[in-house]
N, C-alpha and C positions, 0 to 999 in steps of 0.2 A: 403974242409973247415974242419980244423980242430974244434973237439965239434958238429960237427953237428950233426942230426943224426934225420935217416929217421921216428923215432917214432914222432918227433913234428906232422909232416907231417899226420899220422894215431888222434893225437890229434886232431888240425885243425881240419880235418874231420869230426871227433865224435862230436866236439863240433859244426860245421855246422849243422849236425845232427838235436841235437836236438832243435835248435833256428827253423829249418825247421818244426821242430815235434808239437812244445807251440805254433810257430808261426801260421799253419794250426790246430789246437786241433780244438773240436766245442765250439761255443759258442765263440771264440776268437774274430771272426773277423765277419761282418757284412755280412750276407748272400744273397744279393739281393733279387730275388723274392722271394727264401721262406719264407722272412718274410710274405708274403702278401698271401700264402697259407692258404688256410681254414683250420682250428683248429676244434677239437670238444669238447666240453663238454659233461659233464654228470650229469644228476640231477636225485637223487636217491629219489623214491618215498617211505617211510617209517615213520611208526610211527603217520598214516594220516596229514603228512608234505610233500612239496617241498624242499629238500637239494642239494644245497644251492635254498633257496626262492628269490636271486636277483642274475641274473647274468649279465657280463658287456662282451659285446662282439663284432667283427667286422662285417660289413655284409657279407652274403656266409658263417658264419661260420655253422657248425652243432650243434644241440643238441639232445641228446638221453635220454632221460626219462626211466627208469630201474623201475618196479615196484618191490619191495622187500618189500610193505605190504605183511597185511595177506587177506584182500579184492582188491577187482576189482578196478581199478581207470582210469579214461579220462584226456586226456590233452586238454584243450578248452582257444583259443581266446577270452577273454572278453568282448571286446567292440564292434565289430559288427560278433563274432563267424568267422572272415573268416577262421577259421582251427580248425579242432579238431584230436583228434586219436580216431581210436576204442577203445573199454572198453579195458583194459590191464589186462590181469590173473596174475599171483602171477608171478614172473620171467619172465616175456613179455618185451615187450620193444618198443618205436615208436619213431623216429627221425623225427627232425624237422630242413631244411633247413633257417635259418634265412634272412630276409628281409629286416627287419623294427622293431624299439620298441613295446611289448607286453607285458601287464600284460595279462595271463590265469589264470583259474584255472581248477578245476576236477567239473565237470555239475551231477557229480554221491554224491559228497560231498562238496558242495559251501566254506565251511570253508577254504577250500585248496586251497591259492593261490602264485600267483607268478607273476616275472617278469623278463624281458629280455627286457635289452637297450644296442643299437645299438650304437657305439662312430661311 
């Protein structure tokens, strides 16, 4: 064939390529179960605040509570205590396995509350 020429052939290719590369990227295409894997959150204890003070989550997911005041602070189940963490020192930390909706707050300083709902 005259005009041909084996470089289309290398073109083709490259440009497979990349349709292969955006077409598999993350985030492109829809991940089966890992959508449904536990996530975790984090809520940072500071300022005698819960940050963020509402958090919206799946059940199984985690949450970890980071105290970065400059006192001690508790994480406690509100309405019938079914869970608390130990006192928390300054840089500590306690994670909480999610269930079910909770408003908590800190039993060391009642002003500090919070919540977590389960969609």
């Amino acid at each position: 064939m005259k005009g041909f020429s084996y470089r289309w052939y290398g073109y083709i290719f490259l440009e497979l390529i990349i349709f292969l590369a955006l077409f598999n990227a993350p985030g492109t295409r829809k991940r089966g179960k890992d959508l449904s894997a536990p996530r975790v959150y984090t809520v940072e204890i500071s300022g005698m605040k819960f940050n963020p003070a509402a958090l919206v989550v799946h059940q199984g997911d985690k949450v970890m509570f980071v105290n970065h005041d400059l006192v001690v602070h508790d994480v406690t189940e509100a309405a019938k205590k079914s869970w608390t963490s130990s006192p928390l020192g300054v840089g500590k930390s306690w994670s909480l396995n999610v269930q079910q909706s909770a408003v908590y707050y800190c039993s060391i300083h009642p002003v500090m509350r919070g919540s977590i709902t389960v969609k």
